[in-house]
C-alpha positions in Angstrom: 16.2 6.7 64.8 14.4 8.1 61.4 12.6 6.0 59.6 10.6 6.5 56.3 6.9 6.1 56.5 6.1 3.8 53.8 2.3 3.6 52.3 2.7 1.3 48.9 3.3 3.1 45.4 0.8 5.3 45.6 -1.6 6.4 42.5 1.3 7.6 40.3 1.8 3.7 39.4 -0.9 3.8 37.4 0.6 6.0 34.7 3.1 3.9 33.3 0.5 0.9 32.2 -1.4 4.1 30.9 1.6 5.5 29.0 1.7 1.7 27.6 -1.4 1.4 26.3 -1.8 4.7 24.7 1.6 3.3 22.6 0.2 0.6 21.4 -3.4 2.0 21.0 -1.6 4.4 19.0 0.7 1.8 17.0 -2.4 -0.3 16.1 -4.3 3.1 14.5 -1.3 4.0 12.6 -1.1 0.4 10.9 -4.3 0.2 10.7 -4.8 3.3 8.6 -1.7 2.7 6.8 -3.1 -0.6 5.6 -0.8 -3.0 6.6 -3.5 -4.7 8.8 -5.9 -5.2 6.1 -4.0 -6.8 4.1 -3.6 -4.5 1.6 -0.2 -2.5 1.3 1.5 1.0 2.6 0.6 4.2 0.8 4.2 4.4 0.9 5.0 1.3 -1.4 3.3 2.4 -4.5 0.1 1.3 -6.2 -0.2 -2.6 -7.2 -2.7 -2.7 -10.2 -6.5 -3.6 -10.4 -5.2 -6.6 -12.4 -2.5 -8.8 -13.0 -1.4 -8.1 -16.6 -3.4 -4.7 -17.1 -0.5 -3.2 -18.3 -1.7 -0.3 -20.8 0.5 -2.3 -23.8 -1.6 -5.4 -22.9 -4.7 -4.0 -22.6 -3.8 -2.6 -26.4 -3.4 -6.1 -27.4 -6.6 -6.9 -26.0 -8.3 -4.6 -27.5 -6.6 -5.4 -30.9 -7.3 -9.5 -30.6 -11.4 -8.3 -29.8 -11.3 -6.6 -33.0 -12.5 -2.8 -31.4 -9.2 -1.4 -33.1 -7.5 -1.8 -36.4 -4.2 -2.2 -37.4 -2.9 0.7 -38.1 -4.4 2.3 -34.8 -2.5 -0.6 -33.1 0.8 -0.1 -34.4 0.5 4.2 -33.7 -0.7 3.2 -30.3 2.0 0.7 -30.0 4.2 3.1 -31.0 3.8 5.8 -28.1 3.4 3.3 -25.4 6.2 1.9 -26.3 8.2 5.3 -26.0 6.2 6.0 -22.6 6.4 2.6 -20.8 8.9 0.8 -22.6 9.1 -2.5 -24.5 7.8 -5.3 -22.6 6.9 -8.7 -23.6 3.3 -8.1 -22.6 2.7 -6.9 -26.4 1.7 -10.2 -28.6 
């Protein structure tokens, strides 16, 4: 009668676990360059600003209420950002 000799899986086992790791080795550099690990977002999902409310119509009104601009350069500046970015209610 035939019979198979049989020695165990030989060293060709090992490149599956390898395959694995390489995966998610590669998985974690993606995220991690991507950003998502750090906390901050995607390149893909836009830019968040430096500051919440830095909007270019607020930071006009800022700059009006400190006095570095006058009126009438407030309401032409008004004017343009308000054709570029639209009317929001971060104007006072």
């Amino acid at each position: 009668m035939n019979t198979l000799a049989y020695d165990g899986p030989g060293p060709w086992v090992l490149f599956f676990p390898v395959v694995w790791a390489a995966v998610v080795l590669g998985a974690f550099t993606l995220l991690r360059r991507a950003g998502v690990l750090r906390g901050g977002r995607p390149p893909w999902r836009g830019v968040r600003p430096a500051v919440p409310g830095s909007s270019p119509i607020a930071l006009l009104g800022r700059r009006f209420a400190a006095g570095e601009i006058d009126e009438e350069e407030y309401w032409r500046r008004l004017s343009v950002l308000g054709e570029q970015f639209g009317r929001t209610g971060d104007a006072p």
